[in-house]
C-alpha positions in Angstrom: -141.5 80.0 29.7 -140.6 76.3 29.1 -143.8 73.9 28.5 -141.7 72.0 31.0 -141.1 73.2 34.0 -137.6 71.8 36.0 -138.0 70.3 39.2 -135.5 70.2 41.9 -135.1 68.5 45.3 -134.9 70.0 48.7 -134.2 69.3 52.3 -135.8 70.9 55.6 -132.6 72.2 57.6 -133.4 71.8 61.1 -130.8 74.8 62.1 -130.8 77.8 61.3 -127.6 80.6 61.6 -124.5 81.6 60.1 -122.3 78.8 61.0 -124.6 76.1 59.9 -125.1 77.9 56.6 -121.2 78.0 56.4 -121.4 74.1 57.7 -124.0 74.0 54.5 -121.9 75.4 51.9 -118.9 73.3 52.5 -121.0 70.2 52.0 -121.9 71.2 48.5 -125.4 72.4 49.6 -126.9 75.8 49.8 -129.3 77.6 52.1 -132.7 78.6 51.0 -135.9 79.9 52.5 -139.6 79.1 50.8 -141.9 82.0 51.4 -145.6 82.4 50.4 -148.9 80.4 52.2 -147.7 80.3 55.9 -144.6 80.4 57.8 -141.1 80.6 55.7 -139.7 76.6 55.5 -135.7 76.8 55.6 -134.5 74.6 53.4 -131.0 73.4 51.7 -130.4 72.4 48.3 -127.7 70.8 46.1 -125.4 73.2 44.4 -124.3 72.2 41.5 -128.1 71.3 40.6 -128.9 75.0 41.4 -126.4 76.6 39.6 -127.1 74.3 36.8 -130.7 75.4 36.6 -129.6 79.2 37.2 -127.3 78.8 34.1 -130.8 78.2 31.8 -132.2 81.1 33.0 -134.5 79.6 34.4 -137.4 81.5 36.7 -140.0 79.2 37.9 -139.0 75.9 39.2 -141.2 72.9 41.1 -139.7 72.1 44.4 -139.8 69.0 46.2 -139.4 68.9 49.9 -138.4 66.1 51.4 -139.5 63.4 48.6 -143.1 65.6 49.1 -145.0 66.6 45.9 -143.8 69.2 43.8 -145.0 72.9 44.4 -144.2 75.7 42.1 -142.0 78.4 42.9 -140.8 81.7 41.6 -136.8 81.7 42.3 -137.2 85.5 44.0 -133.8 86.5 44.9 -130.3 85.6 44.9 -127.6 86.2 47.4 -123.8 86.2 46.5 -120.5 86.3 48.4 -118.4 89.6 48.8 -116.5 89.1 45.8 -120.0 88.6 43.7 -118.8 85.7 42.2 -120.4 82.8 44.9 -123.8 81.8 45.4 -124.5 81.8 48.8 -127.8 81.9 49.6 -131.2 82.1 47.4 -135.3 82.7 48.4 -138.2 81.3 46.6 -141.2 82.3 46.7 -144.7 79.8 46.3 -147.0 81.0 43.3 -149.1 79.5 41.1 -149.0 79.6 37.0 -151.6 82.4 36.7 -150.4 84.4 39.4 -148.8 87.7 37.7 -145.7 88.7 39.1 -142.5 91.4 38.4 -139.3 89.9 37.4 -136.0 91.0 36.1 -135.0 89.5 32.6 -131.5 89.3 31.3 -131.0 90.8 27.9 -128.6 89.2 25.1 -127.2 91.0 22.6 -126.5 88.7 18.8 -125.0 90.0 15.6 -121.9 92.2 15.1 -122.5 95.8 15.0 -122.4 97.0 12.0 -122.2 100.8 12.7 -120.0 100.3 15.6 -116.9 99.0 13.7 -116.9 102.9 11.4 -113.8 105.1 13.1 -114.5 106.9 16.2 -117.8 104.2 17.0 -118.5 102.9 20.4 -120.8 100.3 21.1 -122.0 101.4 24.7 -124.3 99.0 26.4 -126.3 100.8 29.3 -128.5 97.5 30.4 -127.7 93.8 30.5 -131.8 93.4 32.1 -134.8 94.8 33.0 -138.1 94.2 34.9 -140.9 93.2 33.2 -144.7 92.1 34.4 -146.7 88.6 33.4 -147.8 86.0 34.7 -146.2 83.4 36.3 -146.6 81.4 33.0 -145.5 83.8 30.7 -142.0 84.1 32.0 -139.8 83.7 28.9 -135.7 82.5 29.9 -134.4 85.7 29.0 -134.9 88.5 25.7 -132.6 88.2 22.3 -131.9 91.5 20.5 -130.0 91.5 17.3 -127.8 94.4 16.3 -126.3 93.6 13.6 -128.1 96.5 11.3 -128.6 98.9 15.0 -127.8 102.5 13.4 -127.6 104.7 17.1 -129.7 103.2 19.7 -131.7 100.0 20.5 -134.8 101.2 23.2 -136.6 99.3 25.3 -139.6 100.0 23.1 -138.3 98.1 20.4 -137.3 94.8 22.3 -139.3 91.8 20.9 -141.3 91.2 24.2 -143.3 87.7 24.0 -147.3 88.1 24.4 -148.3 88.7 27.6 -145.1 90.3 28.7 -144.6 94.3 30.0 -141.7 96.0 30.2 -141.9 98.3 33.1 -139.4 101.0 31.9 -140.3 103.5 29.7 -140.5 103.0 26.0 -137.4 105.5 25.1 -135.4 104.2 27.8 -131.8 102.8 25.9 -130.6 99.7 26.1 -127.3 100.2 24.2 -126.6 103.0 21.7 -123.4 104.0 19.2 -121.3 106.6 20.7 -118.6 108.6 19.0 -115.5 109.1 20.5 -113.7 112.2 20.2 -110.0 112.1 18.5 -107.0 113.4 20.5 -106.3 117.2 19.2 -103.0 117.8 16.8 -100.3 118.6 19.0 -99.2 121.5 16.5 -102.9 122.5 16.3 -103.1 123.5 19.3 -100.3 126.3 19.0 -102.4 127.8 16.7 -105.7 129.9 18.0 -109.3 129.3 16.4 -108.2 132.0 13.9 -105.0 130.4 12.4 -102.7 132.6 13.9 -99.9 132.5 16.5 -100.7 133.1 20.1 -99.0 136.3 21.8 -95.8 136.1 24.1 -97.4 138.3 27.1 -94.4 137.2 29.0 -92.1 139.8 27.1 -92.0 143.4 26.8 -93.3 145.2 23.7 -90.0 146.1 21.5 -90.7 150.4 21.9 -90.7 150.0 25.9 -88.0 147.7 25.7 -85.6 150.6 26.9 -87.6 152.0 29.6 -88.2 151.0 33.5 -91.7 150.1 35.3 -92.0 154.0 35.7 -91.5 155.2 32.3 -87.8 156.4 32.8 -85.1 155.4 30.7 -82.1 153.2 31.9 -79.3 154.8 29.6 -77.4 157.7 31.3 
């Protein structure tokens, strides 16, 4: 985490409901809720300041509540819109810097992959984040893996993690890994059985019973 934590200002909202949170929104301001030593304070905070700490990856903020002295918060969950795209609504929680906590961290992955650019290759990326346990000071912006020489898979036990930082997944657990996709078979190849030869016509008749009926007579005379 930053040497520097950000700080942010926020307003008591003196009402509390859905249409007052839409009332919120359409000022520029979102709802929020402070939990943690006593009764949960509703609250309402600029947008475009939120979003533009979100965007940092930011985790641990100091909040100001009504010009009142900053106190330091984890930001503990984040509510979107229907179409995921929208900030709605967002929780923090009080803690204090040596207070160990779970959060999720986002992972970023640098460098081109070498090994995924060979015929067939597939970069396939199975997690963007994961959870990880420290303390409240601890809390690095996010984790940086470079791929550039990855050979098949990239596990969470080889993540650079900074001191004092768990992962709480298992070590073999993937994070991404080269996959190989199969080629489309030969159209002619596949008129042509595993052992190189032409597949039977069962539709026909064998030639020698050509001149006979379902009971064995012939047709002629």
């Amino acid at each position: 985490m930053s040497t520097e934590t950000p700080t942010i200002d926020v307003a008591t909202r003196e009402h509390t409901g859905t249409r007052h949170a839409a009332r919120l929104r359409q000022s520029g301001r979102l709802p929020a809720v402070i939990y943690g030593n006593g009764d949960p304070e509703h609250v309402s905070v600029d947008e475009k300041s939120m979003l533009s700490l979100l965007h940092t990856g930011v985790h641990v903020i100091e909040v100001n509540v009504d010009d009142s002295s900053g106190e330091t918060c984890l930001i503990r969950d984040l509510q979107f819109g229907h179409l995921g795209d929208d900030l709605i609504h967002l929780d923090f929680t009080r803690v204090n810097l040596d207070q160990e906590v779970t959060v999720n961290l986002s992972i970023t992955l640098t460098g081109d992959c070498k090994a995924a650019a060979g015929e067939g290759a597939v970069l396939e990326v199975i997690r963007t984040e994961i959870e990880v346990r420290c303390k409240v000071r601890d809390i690095p912006h996010g984790i940086t893996a470079n791929i550039t020489d990855l050979e098949e898979v990239l596990t969470v036990g080889e993540l650079s993690l900074p001191a004092g930082v768990e992962a709480l997944l298992p070590a073999e657990k993937h994070i991404c890994h080269i996959t190989m996709v199969a080629e489309e078979p030969d159209a002619e190849a596949t008129e042509v059985d595993a052992d190189g030869e032409e597949p039977a016509v069962i539709s026909e008749k064998p030639a020698a019973d050509a001149g006979q009926d379902n009971d064995g007579e012939s047709d002629e005379g």
